[in-house]
ZAMARGU-4260 file (C-alpha; in steps of 0.2 Angstrom, whole numbers, plus 5000, padded with zeros to 4 digits):
<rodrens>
0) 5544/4479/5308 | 5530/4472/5319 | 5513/4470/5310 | 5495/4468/5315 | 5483/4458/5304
5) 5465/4462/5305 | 5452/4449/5298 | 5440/4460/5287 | 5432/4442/5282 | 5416/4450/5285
10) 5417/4465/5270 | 5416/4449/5258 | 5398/4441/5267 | 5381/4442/5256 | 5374/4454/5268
15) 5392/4465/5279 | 5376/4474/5288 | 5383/4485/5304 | 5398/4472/5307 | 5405/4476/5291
20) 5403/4495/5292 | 5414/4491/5309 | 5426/4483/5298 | 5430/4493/5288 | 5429/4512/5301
25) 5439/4502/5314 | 5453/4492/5304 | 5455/4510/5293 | 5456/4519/5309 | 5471/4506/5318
30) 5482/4509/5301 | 5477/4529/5301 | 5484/4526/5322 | 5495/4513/5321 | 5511/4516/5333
35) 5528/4521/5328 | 5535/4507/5316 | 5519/4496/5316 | 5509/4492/5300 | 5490/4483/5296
40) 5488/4472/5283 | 5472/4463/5278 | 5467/4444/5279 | 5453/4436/5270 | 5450/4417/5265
45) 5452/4411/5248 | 5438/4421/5238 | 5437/4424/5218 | 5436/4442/5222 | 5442/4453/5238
50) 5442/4469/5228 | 5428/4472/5242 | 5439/4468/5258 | 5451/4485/5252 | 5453/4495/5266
55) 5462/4513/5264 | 5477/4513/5274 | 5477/4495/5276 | 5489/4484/5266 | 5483/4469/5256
60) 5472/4459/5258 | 5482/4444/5261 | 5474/4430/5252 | 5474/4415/5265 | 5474/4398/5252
65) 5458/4389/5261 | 5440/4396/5256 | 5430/4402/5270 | 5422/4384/5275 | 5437/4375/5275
70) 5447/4388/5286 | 5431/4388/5298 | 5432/4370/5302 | 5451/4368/5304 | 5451/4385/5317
75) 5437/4376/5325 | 5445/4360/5325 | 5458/4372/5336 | 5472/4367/5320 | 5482/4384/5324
80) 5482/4389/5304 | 5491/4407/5307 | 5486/4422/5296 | 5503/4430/5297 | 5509/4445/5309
85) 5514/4448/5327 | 5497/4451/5331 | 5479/4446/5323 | 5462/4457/5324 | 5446/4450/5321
90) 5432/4458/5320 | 5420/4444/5323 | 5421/4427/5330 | 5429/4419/5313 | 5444/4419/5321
95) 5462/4409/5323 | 5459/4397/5339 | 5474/4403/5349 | 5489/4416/5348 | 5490/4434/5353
100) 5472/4437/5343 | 5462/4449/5350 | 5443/4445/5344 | 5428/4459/5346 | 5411/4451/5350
105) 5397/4461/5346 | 5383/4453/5355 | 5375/4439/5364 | 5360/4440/5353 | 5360/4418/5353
110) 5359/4418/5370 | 5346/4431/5375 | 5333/4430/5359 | 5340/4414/5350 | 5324/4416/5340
115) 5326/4429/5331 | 5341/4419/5324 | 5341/4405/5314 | 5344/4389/5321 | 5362/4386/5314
120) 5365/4403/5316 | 5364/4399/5335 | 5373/4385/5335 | 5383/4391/5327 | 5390/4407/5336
125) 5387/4401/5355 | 5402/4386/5348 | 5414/4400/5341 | 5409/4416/5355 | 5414/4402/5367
130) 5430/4395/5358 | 5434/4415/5360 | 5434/4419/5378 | 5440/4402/5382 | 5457/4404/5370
135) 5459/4422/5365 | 5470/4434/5371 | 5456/4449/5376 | 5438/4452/5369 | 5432/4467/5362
140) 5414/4471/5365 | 5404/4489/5358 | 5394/4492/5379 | 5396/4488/5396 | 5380/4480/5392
145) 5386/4466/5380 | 5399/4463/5394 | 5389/4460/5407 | 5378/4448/5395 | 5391/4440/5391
150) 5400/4437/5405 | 5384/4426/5411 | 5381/4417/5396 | 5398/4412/5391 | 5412/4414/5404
155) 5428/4412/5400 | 5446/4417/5405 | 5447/4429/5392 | 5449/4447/5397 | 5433/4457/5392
160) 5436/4476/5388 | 5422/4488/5381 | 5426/4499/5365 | 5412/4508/5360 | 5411/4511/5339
165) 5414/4528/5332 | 5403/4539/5321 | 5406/4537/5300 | 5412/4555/5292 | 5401/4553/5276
170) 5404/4558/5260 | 5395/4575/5251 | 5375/4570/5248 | 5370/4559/5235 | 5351/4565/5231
175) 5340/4553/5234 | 5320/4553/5230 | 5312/4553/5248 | 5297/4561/5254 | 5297/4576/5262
180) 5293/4569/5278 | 5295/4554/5287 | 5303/4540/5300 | 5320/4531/5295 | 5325/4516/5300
185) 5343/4510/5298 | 5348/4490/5297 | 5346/4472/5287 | 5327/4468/5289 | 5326/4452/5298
190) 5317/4449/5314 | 5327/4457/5328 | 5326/4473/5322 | 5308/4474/5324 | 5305/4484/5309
195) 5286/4475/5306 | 5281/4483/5322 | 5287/4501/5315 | 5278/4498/5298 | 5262/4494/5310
200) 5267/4510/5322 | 5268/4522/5309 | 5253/4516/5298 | 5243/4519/5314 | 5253/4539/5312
205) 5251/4540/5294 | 5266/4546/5292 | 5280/4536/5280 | 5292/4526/5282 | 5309/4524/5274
210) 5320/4511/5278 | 5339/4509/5271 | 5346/4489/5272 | 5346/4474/5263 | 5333/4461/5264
215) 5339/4449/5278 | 5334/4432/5283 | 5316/4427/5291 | 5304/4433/5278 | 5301/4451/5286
220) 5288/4458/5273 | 5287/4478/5273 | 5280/4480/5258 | 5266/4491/5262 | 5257/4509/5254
225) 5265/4522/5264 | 5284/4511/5266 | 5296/4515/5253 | 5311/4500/5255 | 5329/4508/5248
230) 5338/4493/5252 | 5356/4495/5253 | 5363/4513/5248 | 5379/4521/5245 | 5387/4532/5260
235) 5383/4548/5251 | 5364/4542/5248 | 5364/4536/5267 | 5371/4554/5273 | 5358/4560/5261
240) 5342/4554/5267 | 5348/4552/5285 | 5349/4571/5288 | 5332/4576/5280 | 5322/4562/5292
245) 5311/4567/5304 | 5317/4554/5316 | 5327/4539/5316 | 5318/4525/5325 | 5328/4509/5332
250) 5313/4497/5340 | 5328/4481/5340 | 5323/4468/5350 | 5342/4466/5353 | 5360/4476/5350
255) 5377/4475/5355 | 5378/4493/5349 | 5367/4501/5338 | 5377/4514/5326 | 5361/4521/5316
260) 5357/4528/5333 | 5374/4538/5335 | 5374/4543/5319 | 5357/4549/5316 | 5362/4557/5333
265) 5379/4565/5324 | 5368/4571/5309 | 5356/4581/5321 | 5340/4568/5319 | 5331/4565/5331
270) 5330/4544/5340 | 5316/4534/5347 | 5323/4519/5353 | 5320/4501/5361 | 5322/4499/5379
275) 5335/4487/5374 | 5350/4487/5386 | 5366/4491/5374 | 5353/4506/5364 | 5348/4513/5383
280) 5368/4515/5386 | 5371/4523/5369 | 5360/4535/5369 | 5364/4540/5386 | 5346/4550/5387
285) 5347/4556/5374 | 5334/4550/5363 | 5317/4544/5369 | 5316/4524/5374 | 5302/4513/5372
290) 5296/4497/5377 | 5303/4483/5367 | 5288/4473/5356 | 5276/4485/5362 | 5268/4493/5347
295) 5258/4507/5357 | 5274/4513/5365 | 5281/4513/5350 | 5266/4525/5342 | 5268/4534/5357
300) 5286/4539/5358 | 5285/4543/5337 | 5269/4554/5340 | 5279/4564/5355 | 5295/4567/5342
305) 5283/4571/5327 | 5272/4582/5336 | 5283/4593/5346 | 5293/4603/5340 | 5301/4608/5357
310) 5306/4591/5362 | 5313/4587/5344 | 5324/4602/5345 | 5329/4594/5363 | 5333/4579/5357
315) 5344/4584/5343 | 5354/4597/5355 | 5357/4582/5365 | 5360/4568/5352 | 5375/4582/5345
320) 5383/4582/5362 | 5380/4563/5365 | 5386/4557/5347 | 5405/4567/5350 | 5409/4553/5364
325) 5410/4541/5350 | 5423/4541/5337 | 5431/4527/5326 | 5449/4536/5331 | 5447/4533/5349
330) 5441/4516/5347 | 5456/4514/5337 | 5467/4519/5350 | 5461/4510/5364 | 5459/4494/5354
335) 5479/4497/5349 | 5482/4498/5370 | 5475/4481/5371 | 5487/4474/5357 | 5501/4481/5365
340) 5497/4476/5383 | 5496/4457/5375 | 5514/4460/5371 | 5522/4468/5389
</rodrens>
């Protein structure tokens, strides 16, 4: 019986952020789709716990016997340390150096803003994102946009085919103790996703700002009178306050993808987006786009959402429609043709 293992490596980071919520909707969704006599099972490095790397549907996880470090350097060192199966999955760049392995990359953020990485961190993933296109079987990336970026940053003989993410079906509400009114925004706080310029942009509006994610790297601080930091939240909390904002706001610098935007856009709340070039394709015109860094364009676009109800009711009409062209299924699906094509 032929099996596909999928890498869920990143379910077990400090911080999974939005690469472990694709983890753990896409590697759920190829078992839920998996073709007649396939199954998935899970691989993770040697952790004290992987309770966290449990996927429904998915067996395991296999427990590889080097830790994380270990098994980093000897992939690097291109030591072909097999996790096991007639095809491997990963779902970042921590993957096996050769091998029918198809690896998804979600961005080229160390190429086009190195600097709102760390240092390492750069180094880091221009080495492994290269290893990947030079030695993989096909990359996965979430926009046409990524491909194009990556394509002049890091060419390689790799195939490159754009899967889009899919839209999380969340739980029943959680209550959570929210104002009655105000912004949301989604995402680790760290320096690309320019929450410090929508703390500014919305203490110019006096209106509130909520934000759901955990405390990143780079010493963003929020802390402010009229923000109210959640940090990371359950999915039935997230559904929660996600349907009673007034507007989700996504000012990133960067994205490969950008899902708080589909799924506020799913839970009938209106966007107001960076001019970035993957949350431009997303949205498809359907939420209102803003100069990047510019905190005026940024009040702007809020005050325009806030203020009028007419074009709010507009946006959410067109956010519904835009948001059904993303689901974790079809992902799914065309991820499972790529793996099968490796095969022919």
């Amino acid at each position: 019986m032929p099996n596909l293992v999928v890498l869920t490596e990143q379910l077990l980071a400090p911080v999974p952020g939005g690469t472990g919520r694709y983890t753990r909707e896409l590697a759920a969704a190829l078992a839920a789709t998996a073709p007649d006599g396939w199954t998935v099972t899970g691989a993770v490095s040697r952790h004290s716990d992987v309770s966290a790397a449990e996927v429904p549907g998915v067996l395991g996880p296999r427990v590889l016997p080097l830790p994380r470090r270990a098994l980093i350097a000897a992939w690097e060192r291109g030591v072909p340390y097999w996790p096991g199966g007639d095809s491997v999955h990963a779902f970042t760049p921590f993957a096996p150096p050769r091998g029918r392995v198809v690896v998804t990359v979600h961005d080229t953020v160390p190429w086009t803003h190195p600097e709102t990485l760390t240092p390492r961190g750069v180094v880091w993933h221009r080495r492994v994102i290269g290893r990947v296109v030079a030695r993989a079987g096909a990359v996965v990336v979430p926009t046409s946009a990524v491909a194009d970026e990556l394509r002049r940053h890091a060419p390689g003989p790799a195939p490159v085919h754009v899967v889009g993410n899919g839209v999380t079906a969340f739980p029943a509400e959680e209550p959570v103790d929210v104002p009655p009114r105000y912004v949301l925004a989604i995402g680790t706080v760290e320096p690309r996703k320019g929450f410090d310029l929508l703390a500014d942009a919305t203490a110019e509006l006096d209106v509130p700002l909520v934000v759901i994610g955990p405390q990143g790297w780079g010493g963003v601080d929020l802390r402010a009178p009229h923000v109210h930091l959640l940090g990371r939240l359950g999915d039935a909390q997230l559904a929660f306050v996600l349907r009673r904002a007034s507007v989700l706001a996504a000012p990133s610098l960067a994205e490969g993808f950008g899902l708080p935007v589909v799924e506020a856009m799913a839970a009938g709340v209106p966007v107001v987006h960076s001019d970035a070039p993957a949350l431009v394709e997303v949205a498809g015109g359907a939420g209102v786009a803003v100069t990047r860094g510019d905190r005026e364009a940024l009040v702007t676009g809020l005050r325009a959402v806030l203020s009028d109800p007419g074009l709010a009711e507009r946006l959410v009409t067109a956010g519904r429609a835009r948001a059904r062209a993303f689901t974790w299924e079809n992902a799914a699906r065309s991820v499972w043709a790529i793996h099968l094509g490796l095969r022919d």
